[in-house]
N, C-alpha and C positions, 0 to 999 in steps of 0.2 A: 550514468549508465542506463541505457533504455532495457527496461525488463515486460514480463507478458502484463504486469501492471501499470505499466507506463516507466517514470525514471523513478529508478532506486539510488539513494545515499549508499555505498561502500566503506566501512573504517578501514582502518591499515593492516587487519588480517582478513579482508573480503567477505567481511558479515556485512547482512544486510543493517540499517534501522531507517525508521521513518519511511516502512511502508505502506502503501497504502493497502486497504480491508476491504474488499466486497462485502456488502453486505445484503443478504439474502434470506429473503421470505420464504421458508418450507409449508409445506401443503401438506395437511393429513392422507390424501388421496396419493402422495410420492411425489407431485411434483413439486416445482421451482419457478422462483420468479426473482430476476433480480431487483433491488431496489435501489442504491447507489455504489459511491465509491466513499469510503470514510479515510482522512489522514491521520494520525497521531497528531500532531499539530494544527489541526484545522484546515491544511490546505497543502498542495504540491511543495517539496522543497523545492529550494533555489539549484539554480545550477552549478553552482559553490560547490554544497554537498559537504558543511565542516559537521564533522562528526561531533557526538557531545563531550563534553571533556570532563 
């Protein structure tokens, strides 16, 4: 499933896992800066999507 993250894994009650995390640099002065995208696994999942058992 395509999410505002890119593709999300779904289990069989429609929880997300193996999302992916922006990760972002805060600024004393209020702002922001993005800096990447981090996955729980290192990387995008497949288009599989087997959830963990």
């Amino acid at each position: 499933m395509n999410g505002a993250s890119g593709w999300i894994c779904l289990d069989v009650h429609g929880n997300p896992y193996d999302k992916a995390v922006p990760i972002v640099e805060l600024h004393a002065d209020g702002g922001s800066r993005f800096v990447r995208i981090a996955w729980p696994e290192g990387k995008p999942p497949g288009k599989e999507c087997l959830p963990p058992s």
